[in-house]
Structures are given as C-alpha cells and as structure tokens.
gemmi code that builds the backbone of each chain (N, CA, C; Angstrom):
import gemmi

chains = {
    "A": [
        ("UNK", (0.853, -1.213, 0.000), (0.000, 0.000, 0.000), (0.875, 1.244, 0.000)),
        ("UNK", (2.037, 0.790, 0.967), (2.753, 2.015, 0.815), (3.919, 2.939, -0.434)),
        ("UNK", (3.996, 1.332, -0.772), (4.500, 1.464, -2.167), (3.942, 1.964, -3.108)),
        ("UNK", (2.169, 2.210, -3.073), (1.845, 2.302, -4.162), (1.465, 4.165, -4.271)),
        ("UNK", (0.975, 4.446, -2.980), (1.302, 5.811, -2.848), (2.625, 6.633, -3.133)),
        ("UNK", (3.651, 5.819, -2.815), (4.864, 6.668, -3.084), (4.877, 6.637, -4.277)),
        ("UNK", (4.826, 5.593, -5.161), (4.780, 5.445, -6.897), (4.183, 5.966, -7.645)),
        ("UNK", (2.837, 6.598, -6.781), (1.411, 7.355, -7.329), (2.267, 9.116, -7.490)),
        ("UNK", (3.243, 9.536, -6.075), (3.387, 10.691, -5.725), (4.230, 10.783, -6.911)),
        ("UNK", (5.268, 9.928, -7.008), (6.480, 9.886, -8.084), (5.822, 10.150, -9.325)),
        ("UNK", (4.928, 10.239, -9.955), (4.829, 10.126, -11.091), (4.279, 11.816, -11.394)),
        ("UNK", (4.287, 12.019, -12.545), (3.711, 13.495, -12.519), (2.377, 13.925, -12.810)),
        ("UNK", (1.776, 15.087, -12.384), (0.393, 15.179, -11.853), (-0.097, 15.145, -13.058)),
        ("UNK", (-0.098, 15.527, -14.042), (-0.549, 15.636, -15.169), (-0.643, 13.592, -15.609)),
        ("UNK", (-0.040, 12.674, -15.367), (0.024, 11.466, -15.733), (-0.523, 10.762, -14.996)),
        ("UNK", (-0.747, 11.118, -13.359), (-1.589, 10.978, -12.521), (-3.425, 10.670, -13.070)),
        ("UNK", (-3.657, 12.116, -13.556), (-4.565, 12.260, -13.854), (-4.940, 11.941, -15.497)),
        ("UNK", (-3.809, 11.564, -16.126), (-4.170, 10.828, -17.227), (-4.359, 11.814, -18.092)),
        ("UNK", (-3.945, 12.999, -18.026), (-4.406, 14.271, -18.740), (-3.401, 13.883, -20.258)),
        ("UNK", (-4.135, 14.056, -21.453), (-3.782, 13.914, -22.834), (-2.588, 14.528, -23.453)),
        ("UNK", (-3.666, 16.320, -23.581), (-3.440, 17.649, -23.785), (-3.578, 18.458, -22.672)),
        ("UNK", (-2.407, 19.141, -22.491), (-2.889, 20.251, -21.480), (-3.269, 21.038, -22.099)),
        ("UNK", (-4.670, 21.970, -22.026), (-4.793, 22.781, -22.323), (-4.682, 24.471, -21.935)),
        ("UNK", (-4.445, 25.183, -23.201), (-3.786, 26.432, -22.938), (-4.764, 27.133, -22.456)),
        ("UNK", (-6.134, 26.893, -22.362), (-7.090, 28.118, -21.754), (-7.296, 27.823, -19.913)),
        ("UNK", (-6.755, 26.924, -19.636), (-6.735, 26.434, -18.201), (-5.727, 27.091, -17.755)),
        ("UNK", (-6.013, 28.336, -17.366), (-4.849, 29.263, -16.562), (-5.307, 28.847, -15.304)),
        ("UNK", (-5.902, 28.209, -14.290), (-5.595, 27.876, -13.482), (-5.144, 26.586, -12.783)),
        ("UNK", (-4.375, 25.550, -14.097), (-3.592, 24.758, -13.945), (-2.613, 25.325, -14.267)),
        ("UNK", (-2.707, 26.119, -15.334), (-0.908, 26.699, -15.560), (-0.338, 27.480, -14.839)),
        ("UNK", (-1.216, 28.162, -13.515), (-0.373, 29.129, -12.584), (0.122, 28.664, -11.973)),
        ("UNK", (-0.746, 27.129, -11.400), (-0.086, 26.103, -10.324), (1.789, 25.587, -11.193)),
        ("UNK", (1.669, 25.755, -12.264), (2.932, 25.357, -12.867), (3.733, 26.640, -12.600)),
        ("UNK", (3.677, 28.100, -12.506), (4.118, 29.164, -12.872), (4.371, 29.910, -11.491)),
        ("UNK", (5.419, 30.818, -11.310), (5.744, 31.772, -10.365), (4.754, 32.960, -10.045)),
        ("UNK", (4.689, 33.170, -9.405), (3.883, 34.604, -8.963), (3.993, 35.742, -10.430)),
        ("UNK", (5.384, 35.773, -10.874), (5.468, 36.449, -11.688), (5.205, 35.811, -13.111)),
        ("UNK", (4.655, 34.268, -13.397), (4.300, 34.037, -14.496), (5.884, 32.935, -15.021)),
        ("UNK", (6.590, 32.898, -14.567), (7.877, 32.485, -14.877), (7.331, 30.974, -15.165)),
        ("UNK", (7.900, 30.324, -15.946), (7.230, 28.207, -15.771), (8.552, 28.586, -14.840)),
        ("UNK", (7.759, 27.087, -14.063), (8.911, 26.052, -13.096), (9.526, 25.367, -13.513)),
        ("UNK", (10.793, 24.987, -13.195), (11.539, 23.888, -14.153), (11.033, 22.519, -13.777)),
        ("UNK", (11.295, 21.543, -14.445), (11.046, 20.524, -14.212), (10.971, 19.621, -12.537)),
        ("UNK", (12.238, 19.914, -12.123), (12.505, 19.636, -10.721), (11.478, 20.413, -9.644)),
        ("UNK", (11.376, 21.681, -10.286), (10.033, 22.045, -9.155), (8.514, 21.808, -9.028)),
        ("UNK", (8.591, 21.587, -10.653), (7.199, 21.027, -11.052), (6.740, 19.814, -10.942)),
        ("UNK", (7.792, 18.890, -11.279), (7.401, 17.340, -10.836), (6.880, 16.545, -12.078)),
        ("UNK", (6.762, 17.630, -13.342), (6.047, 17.214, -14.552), (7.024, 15.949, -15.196)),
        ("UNK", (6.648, 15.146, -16.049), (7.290, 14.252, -16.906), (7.669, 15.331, -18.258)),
        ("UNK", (8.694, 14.681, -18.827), (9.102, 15.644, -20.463), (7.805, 15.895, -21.050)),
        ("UNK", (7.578, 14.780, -21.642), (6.303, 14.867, -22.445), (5.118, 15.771, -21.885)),
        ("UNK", (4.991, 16.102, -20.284), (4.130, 17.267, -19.825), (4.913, 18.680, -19.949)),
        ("UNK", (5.899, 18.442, -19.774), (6.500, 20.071, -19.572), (6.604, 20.459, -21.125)),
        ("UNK", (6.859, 19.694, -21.687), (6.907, 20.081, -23.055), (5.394, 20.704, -23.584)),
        ("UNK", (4.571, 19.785, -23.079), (3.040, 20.610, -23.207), (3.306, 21.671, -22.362)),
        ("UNK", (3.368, 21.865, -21.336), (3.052, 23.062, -20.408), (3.768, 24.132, -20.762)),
        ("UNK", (4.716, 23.943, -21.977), (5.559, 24.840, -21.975), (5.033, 25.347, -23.381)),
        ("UNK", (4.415, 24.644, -23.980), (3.553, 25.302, -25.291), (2.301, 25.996, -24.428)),
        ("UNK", (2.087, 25.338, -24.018), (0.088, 25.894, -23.187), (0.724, 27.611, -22.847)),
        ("UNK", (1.406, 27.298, -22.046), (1.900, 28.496, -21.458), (2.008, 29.868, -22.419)),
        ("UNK", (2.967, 29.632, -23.361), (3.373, 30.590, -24.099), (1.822, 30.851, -24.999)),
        ("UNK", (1.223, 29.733, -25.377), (-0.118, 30.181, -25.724), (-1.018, 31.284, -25.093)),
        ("UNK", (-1.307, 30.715, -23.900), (-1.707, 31.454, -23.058), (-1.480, 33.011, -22.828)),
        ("UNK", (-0.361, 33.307, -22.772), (0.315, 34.497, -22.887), (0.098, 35.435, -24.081)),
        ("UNK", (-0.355, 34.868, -25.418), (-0.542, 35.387, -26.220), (-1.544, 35.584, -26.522)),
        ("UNK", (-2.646, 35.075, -26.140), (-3.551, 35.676, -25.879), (-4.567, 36.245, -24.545)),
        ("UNK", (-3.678, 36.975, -23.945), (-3.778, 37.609, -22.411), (-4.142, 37.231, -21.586)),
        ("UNK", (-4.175, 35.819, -21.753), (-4.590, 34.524, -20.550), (-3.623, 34.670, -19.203)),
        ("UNK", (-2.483, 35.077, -19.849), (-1.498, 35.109, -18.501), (-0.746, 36.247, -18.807)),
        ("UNK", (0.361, 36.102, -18.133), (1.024, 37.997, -18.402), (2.487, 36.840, -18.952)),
        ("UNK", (3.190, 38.266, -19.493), (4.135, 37.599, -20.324), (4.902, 37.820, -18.947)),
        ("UNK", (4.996, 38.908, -18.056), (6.121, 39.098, -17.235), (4.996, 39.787, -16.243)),
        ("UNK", (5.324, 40.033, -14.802), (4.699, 40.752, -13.805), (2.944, 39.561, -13.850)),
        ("UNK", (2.913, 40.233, -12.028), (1.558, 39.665, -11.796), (0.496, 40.290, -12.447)),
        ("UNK", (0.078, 41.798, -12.057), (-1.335, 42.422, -12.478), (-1.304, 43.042, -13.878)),
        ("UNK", (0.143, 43.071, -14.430), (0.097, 43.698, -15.658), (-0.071, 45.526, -15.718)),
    ],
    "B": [
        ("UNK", (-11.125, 17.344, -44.654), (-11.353, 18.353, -43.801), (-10.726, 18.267, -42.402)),
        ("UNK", (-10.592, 19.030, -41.314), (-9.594, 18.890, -40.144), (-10.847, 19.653, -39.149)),
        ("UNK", (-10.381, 19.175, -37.972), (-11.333, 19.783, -36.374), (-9.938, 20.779, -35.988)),
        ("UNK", (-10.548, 22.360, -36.164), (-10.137, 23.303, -35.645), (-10.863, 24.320, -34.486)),
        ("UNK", (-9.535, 24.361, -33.752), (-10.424, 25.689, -32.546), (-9.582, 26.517, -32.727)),
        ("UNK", (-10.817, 27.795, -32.752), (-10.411, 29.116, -32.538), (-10.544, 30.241, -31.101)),
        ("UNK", (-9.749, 31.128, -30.768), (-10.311, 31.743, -29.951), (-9.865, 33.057, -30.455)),
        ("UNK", (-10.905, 33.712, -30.327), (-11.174, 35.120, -30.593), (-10.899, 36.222, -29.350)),
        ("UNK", (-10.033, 37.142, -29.298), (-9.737, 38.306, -28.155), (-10.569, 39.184, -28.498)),
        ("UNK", (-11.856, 39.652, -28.274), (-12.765, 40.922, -28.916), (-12.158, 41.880, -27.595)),
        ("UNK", (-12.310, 43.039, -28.315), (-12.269, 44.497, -27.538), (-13.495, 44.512, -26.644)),
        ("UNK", (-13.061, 44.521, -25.442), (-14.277, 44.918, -24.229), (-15.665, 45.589, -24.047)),
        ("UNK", (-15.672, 46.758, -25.137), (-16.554, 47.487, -25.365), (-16.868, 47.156, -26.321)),
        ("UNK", (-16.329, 46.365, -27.515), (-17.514, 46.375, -28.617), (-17.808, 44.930, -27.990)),
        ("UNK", (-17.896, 44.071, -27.913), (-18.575, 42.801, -26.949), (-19.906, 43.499, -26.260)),
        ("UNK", (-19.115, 44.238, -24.789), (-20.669, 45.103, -24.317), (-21.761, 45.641, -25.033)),
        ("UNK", (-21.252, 46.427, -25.947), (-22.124, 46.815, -27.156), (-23.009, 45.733, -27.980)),
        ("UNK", (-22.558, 44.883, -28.601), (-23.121, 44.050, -29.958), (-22.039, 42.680, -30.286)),
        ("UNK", (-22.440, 42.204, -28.906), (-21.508, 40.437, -29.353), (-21.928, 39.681, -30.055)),
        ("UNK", (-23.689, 39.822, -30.075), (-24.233, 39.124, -30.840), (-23.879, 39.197, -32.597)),
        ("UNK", (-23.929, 40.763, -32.677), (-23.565, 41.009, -34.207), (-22.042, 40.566, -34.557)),
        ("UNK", (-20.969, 40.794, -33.659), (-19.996, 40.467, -33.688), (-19.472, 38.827, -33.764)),
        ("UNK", (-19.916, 38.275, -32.927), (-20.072, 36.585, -33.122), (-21.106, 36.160, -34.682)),
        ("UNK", (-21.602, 37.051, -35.012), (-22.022, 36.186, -36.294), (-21.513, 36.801, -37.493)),
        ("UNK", (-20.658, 37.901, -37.210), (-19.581, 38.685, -38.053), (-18.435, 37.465, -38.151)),
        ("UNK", (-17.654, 37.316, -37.478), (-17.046, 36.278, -36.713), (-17.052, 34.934, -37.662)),
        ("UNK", (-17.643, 34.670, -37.193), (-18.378, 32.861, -37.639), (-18.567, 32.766, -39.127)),
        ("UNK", (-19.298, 34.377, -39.499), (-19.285, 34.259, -41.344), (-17.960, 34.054, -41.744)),
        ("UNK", (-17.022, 35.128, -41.069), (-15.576, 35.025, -41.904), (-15.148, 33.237, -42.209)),
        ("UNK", (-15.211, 32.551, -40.887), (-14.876, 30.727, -40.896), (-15.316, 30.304, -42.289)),
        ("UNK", (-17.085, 30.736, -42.650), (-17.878, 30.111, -43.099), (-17.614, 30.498, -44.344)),
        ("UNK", (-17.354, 31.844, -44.679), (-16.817, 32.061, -46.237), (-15.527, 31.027, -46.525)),
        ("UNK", (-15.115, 30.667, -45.670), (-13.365, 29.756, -46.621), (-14.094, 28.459, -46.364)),
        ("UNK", (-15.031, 28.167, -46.354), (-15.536, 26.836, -46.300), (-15.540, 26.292, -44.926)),
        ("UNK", (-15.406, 27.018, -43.569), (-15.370, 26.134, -42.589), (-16.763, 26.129, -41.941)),
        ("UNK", (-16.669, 24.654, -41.481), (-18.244, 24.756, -40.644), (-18.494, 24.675, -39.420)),
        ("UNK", (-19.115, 25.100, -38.950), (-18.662, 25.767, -37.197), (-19.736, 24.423, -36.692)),
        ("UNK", (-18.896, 24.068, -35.710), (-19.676, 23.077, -34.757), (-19.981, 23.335, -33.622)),
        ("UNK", (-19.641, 24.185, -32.732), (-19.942, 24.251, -31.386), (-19.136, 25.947, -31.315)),
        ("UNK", (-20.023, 26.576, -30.267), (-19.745, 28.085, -29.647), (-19.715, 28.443, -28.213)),
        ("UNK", (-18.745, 29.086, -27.878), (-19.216, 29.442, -26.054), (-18.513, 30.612, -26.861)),
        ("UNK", (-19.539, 31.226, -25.161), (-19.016, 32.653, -25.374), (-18.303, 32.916, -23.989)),
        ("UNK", (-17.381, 33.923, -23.694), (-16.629, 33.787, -22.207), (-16.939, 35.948, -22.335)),
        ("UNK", (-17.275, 36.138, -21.113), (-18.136, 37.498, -20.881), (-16.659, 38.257, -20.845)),
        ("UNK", (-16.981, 39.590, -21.116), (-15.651, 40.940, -20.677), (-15.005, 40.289, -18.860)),
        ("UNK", (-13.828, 40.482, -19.470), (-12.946, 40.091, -18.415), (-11.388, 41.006, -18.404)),
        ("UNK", (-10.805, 40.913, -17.365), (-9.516, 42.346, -17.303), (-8.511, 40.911, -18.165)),
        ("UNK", (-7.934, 41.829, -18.651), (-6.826, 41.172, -19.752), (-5.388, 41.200, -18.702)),
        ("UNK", (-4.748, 39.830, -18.879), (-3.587, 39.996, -18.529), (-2.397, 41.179, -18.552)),
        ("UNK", (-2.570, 41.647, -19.527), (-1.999, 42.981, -19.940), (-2.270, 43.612, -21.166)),
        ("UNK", (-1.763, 44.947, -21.389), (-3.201, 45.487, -22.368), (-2.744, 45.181, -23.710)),
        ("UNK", (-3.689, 45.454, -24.469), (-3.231, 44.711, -25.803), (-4.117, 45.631, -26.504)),
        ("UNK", (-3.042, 46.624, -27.611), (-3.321, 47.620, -28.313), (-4.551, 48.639, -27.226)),
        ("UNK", (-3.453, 48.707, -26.094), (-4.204, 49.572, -25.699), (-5.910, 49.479, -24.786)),
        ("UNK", (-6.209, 48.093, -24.633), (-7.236, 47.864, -24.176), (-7.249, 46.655, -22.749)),
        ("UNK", (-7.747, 46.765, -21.784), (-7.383, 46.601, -20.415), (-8.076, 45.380, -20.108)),
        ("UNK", (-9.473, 45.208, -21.029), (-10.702, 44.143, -21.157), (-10.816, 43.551, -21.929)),
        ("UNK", (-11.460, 42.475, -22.461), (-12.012, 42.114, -23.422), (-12.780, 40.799, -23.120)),
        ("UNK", (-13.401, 40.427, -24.285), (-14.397, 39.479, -24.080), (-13.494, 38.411, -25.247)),
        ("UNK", (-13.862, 36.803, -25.101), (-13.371, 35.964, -25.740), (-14.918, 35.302, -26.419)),
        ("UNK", (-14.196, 34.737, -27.244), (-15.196, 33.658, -28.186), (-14.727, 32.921, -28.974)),
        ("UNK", (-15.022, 31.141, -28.427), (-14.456, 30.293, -28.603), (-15.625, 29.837, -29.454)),
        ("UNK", (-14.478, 29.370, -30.681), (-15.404, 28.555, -31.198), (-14.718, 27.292, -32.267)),
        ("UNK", (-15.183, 26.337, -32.862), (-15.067, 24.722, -32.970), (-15.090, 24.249, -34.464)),
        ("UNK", (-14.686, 24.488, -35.893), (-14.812, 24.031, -37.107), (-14.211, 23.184, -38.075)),
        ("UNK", (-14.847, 22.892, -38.681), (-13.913, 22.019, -39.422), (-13.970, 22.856, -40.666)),
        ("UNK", (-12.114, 22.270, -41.274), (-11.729, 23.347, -42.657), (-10.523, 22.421, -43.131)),
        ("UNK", (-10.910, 23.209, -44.350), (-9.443, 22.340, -44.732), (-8.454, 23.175, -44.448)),
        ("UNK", (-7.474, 22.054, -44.078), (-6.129, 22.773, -43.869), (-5.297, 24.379, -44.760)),
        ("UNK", (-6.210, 24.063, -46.142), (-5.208, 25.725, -46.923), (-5.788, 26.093, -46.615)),
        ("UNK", (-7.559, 26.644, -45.786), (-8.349, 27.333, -46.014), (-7.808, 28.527, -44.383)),
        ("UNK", (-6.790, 27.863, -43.737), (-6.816, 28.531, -42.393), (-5.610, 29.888, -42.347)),
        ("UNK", (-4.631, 29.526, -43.338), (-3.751, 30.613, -43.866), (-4.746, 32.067, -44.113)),
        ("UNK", (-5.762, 31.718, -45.404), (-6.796, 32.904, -45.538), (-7.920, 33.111, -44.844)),
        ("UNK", (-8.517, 32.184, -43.808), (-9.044, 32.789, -42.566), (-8.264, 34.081, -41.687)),
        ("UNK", (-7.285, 33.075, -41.253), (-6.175, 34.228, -40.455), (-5.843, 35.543, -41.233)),
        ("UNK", (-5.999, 35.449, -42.427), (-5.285, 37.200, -42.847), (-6.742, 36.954, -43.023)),
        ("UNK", (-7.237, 37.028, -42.953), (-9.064, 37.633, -42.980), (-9.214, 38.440, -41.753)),
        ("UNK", (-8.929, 37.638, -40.477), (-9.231, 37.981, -38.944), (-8.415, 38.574, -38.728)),
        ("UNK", (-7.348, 39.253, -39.243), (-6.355, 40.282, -38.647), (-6.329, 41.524, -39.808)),
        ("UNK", (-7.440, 41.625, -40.017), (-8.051, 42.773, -40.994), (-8.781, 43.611, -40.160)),
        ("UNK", (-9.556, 42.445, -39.054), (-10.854, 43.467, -38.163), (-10.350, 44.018, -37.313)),
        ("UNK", (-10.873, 45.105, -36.871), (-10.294, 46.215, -36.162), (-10.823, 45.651, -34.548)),
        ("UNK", (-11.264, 45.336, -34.323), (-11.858, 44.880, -32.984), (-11.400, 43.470, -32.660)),
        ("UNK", (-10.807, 43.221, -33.710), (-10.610, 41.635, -32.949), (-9.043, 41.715, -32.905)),
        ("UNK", (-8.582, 41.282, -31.519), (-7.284, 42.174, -30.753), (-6.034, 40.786, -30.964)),
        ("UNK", (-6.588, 39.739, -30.639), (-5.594, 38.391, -31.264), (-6.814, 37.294, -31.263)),
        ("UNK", (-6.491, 36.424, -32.320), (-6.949, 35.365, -32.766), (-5.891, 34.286, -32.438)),
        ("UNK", (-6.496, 33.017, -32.440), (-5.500, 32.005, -32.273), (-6.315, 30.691, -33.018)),
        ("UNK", (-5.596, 29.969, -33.816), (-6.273, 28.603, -34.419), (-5.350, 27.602, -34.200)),
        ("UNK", (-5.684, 26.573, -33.573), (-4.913, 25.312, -33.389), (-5.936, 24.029, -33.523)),
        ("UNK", (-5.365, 23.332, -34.125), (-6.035, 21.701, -34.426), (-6.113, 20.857, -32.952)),
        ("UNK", (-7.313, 20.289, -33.441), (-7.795, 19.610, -32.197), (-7.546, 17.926, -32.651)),
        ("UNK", (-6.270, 17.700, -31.995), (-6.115, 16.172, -32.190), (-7.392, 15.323, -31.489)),
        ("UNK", (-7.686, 14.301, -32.438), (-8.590, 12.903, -32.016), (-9.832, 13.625, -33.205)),
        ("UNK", (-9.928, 15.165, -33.483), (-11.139, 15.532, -33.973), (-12.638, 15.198, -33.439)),
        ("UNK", (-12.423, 15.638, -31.950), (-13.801, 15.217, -30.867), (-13.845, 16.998, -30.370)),
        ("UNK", (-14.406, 17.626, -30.549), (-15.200, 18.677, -29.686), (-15.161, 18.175, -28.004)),
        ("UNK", (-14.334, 18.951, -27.516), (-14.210, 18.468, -26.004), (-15.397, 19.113, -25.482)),
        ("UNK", (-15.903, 18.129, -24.455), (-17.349, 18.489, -23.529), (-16.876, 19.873, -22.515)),
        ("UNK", (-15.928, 19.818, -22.105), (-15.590, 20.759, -21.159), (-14.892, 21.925, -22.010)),
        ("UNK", (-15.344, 23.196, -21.811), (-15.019, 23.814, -22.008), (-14.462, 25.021, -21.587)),
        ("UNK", (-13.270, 25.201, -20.836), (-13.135, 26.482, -19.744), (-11.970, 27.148, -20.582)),
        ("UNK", (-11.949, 28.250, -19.766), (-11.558, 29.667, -20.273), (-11.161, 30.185, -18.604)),
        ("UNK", (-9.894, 29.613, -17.986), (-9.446, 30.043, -17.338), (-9.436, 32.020, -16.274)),
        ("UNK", (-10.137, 32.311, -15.342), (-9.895, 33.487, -14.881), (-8.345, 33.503, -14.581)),
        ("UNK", (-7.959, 34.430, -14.878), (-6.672, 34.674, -14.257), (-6.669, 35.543, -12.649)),
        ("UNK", (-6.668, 34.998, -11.511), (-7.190, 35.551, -10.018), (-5.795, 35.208, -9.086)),
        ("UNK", (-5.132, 36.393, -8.884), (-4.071, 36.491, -8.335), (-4.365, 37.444, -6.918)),
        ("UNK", (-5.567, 37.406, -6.578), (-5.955, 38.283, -5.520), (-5.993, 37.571, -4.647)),
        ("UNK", (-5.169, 37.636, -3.279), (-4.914, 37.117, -2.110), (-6.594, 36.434, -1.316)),
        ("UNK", (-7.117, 37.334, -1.543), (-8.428, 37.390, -0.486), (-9.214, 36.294, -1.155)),
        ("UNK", (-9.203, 36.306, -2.308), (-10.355, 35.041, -3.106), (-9.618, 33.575, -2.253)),
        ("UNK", (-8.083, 33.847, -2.869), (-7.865, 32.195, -2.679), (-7.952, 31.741, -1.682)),
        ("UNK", (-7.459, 32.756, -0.572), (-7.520, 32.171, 0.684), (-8.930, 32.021, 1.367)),
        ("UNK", (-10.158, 32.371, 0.277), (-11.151, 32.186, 0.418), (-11.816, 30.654, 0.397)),
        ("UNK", (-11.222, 30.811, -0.978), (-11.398, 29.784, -1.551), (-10.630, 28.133, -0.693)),
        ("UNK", (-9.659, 28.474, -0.291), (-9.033, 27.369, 0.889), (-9.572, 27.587, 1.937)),
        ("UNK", (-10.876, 28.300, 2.407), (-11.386, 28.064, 3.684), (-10.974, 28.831, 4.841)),
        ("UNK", (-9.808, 29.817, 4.828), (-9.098, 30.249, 5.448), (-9.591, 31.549, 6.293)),
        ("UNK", (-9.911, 32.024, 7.096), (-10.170, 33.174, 7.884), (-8.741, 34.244, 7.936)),
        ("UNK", (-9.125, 34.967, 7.235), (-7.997, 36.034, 6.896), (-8.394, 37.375, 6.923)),
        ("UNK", (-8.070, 38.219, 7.661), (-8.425, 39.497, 7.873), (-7.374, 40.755, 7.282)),
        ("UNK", (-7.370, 40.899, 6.226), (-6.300, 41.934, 5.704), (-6.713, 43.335, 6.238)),
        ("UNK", (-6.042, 43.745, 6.939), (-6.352, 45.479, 7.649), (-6.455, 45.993, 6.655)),
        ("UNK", (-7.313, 47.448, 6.317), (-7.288, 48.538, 6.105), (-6.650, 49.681, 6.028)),
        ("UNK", (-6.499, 50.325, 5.042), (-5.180, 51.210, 5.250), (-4.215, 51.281, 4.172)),
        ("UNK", (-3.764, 52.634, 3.827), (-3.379, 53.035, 2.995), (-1.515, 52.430, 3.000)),
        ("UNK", (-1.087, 52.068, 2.009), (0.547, 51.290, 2.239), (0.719, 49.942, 2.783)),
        ("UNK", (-0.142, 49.904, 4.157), (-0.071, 48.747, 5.015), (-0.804, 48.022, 4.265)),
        ("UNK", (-2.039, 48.010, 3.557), (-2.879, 47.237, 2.778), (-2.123, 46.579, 1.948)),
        ("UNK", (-1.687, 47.415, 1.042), (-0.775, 47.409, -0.014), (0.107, 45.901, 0.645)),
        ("UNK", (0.979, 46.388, 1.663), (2.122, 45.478, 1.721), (1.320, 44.091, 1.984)),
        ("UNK", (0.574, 44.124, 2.538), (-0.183, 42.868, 3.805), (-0.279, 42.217, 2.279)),
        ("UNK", (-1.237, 42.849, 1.277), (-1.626, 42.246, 0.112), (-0.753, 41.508, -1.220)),
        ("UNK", (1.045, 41.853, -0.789), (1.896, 41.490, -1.630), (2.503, 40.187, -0.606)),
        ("UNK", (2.211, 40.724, 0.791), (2.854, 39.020, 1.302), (1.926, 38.089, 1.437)),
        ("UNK", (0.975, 38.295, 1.090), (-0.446, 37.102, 1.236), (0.271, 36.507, -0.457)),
        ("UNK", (0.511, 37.343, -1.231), (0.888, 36.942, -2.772), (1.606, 35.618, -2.661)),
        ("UNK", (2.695, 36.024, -2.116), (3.897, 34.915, -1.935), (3.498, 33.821, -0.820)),
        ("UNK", (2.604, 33.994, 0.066), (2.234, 33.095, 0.943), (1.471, 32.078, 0.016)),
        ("UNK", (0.492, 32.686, -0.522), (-0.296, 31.740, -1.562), (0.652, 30.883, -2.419)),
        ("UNK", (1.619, 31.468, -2.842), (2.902, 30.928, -3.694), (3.229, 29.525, -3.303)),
        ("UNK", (3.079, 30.080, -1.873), (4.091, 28.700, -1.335), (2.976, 27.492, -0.721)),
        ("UNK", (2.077, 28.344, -0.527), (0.828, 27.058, -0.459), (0.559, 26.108, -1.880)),
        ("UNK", (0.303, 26.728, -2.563), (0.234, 26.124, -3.880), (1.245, 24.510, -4.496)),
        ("UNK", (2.503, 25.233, -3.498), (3.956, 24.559, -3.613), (3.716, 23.302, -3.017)),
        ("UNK", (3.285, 23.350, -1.629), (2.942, 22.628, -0.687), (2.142, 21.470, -0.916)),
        ("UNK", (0.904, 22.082, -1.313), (-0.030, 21.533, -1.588), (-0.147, 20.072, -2.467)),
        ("UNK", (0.710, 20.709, -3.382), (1.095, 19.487, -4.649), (2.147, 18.165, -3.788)),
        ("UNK", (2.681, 18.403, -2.698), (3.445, 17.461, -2.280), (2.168, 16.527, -1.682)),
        ("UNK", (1.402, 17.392, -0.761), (0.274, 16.457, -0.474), (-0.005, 15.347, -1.359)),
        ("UNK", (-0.354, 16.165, -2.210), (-1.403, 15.451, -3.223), (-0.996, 13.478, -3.365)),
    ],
}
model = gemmi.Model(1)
for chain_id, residues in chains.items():
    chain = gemmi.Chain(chain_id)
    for i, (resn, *xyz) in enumerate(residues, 1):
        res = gemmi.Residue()
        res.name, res.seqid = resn, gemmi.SeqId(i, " ")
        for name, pos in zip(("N", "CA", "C"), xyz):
            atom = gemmi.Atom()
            atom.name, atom.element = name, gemmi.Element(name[0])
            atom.pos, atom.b_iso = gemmi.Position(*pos), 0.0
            res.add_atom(atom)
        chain.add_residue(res)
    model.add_chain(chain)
structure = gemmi.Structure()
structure.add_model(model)
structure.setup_entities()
C-alpha cells in the first residue's frame, strides 16, 4: 500500500490524472505550474514528466498570447 | 477536412455593445473559406492579462470548425483585418472530438479570493501602504501554499 502511494506521488500530476493535452485556456492549472510572476517552473520544481513540460511549456506561451497570462509581472 | 479551434480576443466594449452582431460577423468570416462551425461558447468581458493595443478588457469567443487545412492561412489574414478583434489564435484539435468541457481560465491572483477559496479566515487590515504590503505578502504566501499543496497530493 505504501509502495503504491509513493509510486502514485512519483509520477507526474498531469500522468496521474491521465491528462492527454494540457490545455492552454486552463490558466488555473498553468499558474499552479508558474511563479507569482508568471515564470514556468523547471522541471525539478514542477514534478512534470518531459512529455508534460513540453506541453506546459507550449500551453503556457499560448496562453500568454492571448492575455490569458502575463508575459512578465503579476497584475500587468 | 480537419477539427479546428479558434479563440477570438474581442475588444471589451464592442462585446458590451453588440456580441451578438460580432459573433455572427465572426463565424461568417470561418464560413466564407468553407469552414463549418460546430460548437460556440461565449466567455463574458474580463480584465486582460496585460493590455493589448491599448485595451485593459475584453471578451473571448471560442469557437469549434472544421476546414481544410489551406483554407486557415486565408481565414487568419481575414481575422487580422478586423479592427476589434485584438488576437486570434487557431490550433487543431487532435482525435477531432469537440471536447465536452469547455473552460476559459480566470486569471485571479488576488490574495483574499484564494484564501477564500481554501477556507481560510484572513483578515487583511485597512489602510493606505499597510494594505498594499499585507496584500503582496499574502501573494507569496499563496505561492508557497500552492507549492505545498502538490506534495500532499
């Protein structure tokens, strides 16, 4: 049992949840990825697998371009 | 033919004004290059991450078609002709399924919601500066809850 929680924690949340596509209009999964100031987290802080950060790292910049998130600063 | 989504950045005030006319302004442009619109939400005036040509608000409108692939080159220089529509974005929807859920993220960086929203009894004083500050370290407190949180999980 205990093994299987630690194996569950190890894995990344996005694979957890079986998520496909992240999508770019879900700014409030992508802040949980992002700094106060909008910055992504690197991998090590995020916990994501490649294949997620690599999404999160497209979603993101999406996002940004169309004023979903700020390119830099919190309130803009 | 291909399953495409679009999202539309409209200017704040013409939305308030006439979204209706504007969403079927909109939808014709798709429909002249041959695309056929399958599904619409509309997401209401909301403060923009930062301003864009000058405008602080705007309203979004998402919407769902299928086109052929050359037809999206001359959509796009179609939609960056209109004066009100502030950025467009088109990306293909792998599997070609219209997703049931459809959100459009708030962007809410305000101390008082989240810690609302976590249940939390929080009393930010009143007051000119002191507000101010109380309201930039609740920022980073939230920061690190967020941080936290995910270890739970």
């Amino acid at each position: 049992m205990k093994d299987r929680q630690f194996k569950d924690r190890a894995r990344c949340r996005f694979c957890r949840e079986k998520v496909e596509d992240i999508d770019y209009k879900d700014t409030q999964t992508l802040q949980k990825l992002a700094t106060g100031q909008g910055k992504l987290f690197s991998r090590k802080r995020s916990g994501n697998c490649a294949r997620h950060q690599r999404q999160a790292q497209l979603a993101v910049k999406r996002a940004r371009y169309m004023a979903l998130m700020p390119y830099i600063g919190g309130q803009g | 033919m291909k399953l495409y989504e679009v999202l539309f950045l409209i200017e704040g005030a013409r939305a308030a004004q006439d979204f209706d006319g504007t969403e079927k302004e909109l939808l014709a442009v798709l429909e002249k290059h041959g695309g056929k619109v399958r599904d619409k939400v509309r997401f209401e005036e909301r403060k923009l991450a930062y301003a864009v040509r000058g405008h602080r608000r705007g309203a979004y409108l998402l919407a769902y078609f299928d086109a052929e692939p050359g037809a999206i080159r001359e959509i796009t220089a179609d939609l960056n002709l209109s004066e009100y529509v502030l950025r467009t974005m088109i990306v293909r929807v792998e599997g070609g399924q219209v997703p049931e859920k459809k959100i459009l993220g708030v962007l809410d960086t305000r101390p008082d919601r989240s810690f609302a929203a976590e249940g939390r009894d929080m009393e930010i004083p009143h007051g000119e500066g002191f507000h101010d500050l109380r309201m930039r370290e609740h920022d980073e407190i939230g920061d690190i809850d967020i941080e936290a949180s995910k270890d739970e999980e």
